[in-house]
N, C-alpha and C positions, 0 to 999 in steps of 0.2 A: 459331528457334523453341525451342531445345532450352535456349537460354539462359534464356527465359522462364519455364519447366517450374523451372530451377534455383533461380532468384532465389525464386520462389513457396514452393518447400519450404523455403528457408532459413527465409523470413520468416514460415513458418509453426512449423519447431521452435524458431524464436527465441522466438515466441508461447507457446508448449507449455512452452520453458520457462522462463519469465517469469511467466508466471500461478501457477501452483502457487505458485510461491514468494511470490508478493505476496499473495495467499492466507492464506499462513501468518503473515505479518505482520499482515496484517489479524487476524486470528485470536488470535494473541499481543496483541498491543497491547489488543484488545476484552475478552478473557473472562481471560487469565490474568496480565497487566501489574501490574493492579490490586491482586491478591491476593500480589505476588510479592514486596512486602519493608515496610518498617516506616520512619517517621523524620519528624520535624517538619516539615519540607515535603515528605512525599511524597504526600498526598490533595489536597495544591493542585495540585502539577505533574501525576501520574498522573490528577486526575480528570479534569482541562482534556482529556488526550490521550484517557482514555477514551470521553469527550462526542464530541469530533472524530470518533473513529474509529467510533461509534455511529452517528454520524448521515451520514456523507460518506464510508462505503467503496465504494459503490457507483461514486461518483467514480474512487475509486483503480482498480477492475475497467475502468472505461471507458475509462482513462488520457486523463482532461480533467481531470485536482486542476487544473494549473496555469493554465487558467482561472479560476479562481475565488480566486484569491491567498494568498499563502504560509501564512497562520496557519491556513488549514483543512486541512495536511498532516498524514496521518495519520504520516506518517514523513517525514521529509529524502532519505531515499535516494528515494523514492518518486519523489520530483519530477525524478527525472533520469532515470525510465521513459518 
């Protein structure tokens, strides 16, 4: 039983602290990516991700992006959550 109790806490501060951080990603990418540098392709590349991650962060919180196939990641690292 005692083993049970253990596995549980783990898989829960694993959670605790996973989220925050993917959070912050989300976060960055959404509101401050955008604004964050200058250059002849950077409103094609940055807007594309900004779009994504406007519309399908909710995905990333629920950790199901990889349902839905790779070009809707809001990040690469993402996908290995």
């Amino acid at each position: 039983m005692a083993g049970r109790s253990v596995k549980k806490l783990m898989s829960v501060s694993v959670f605790d602290r996973i989220v925050p951080n993917l959070v912050a990603v989300i976060l960055f990418c959404t509101f401050i990516l955008p604004w964050a540098g200058t250059g002849p392709l950077w409103n094609q590349v940055v807007k594309q991700k900004y779009d994504i991650c406007k519309s399908t962060w909710w995905r990333n919180l629920l950790f199901i992006q990889n349902y839905f196939g790779s070009e809707n990641l809001v990040s690469v690292i993402a996908a290995f959550l």
